[in-house]
N, C-alpha and C positions, 0 to 999 in steps of 0.2 A: 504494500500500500504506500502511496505518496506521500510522504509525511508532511507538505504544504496541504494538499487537499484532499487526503483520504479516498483515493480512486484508486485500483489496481492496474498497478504497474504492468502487468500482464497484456495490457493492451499496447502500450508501448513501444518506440522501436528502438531498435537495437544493432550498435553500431560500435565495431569493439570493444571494447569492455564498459562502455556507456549505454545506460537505458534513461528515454527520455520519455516524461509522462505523457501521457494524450492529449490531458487536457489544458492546462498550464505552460509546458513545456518547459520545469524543469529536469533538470540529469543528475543522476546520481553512479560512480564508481558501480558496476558489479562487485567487482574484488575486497569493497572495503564499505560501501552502502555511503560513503559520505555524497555529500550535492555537488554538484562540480559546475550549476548552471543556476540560477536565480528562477524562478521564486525562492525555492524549499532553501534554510538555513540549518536542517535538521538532519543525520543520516538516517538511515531504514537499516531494519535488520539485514544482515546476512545470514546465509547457511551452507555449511561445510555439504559439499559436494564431488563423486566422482563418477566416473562414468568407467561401467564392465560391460564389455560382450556384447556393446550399443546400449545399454541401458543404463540411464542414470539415476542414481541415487542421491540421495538430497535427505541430508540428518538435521529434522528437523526441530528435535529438542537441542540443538546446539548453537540456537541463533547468539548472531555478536552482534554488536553496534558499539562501535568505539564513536569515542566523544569528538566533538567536530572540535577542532583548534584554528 
């Protein structure tokens, strides 16, 4: 979810390790959930993630959000 405007990021597009909201258009890091693009001042969770055998995996009790500096 966005953390400027609470819509899913899912919708979004995605362009190196940048996903940018729909509706707002701000960006946030994949890698690290901080904003990288105005509106949002606030990161979004991550989740450790790998991929086997084509299938990804995504550990979802493990979300991080480190603090924006």
């Amino acid at each position: 979810m966005c953390s400027h405007a609470e819509v899913p990021l899912s919708e979004g597009d995605v362009e190196g390790c940048t996903i940018e909201c729909w509706l707002h258009g701000s960006q946030f890091d994949l890698r690290t959930g901080k904003p990288t693009g105005p509106p949002a001042t606030e990161a979004v969770p991550t989740y450790e993630t790998r991929i086997s055998d084509g299938d990804v995996y995504v550990a979802v009790q493990t979300a991080t959000q480190e603090p924006v500096k």
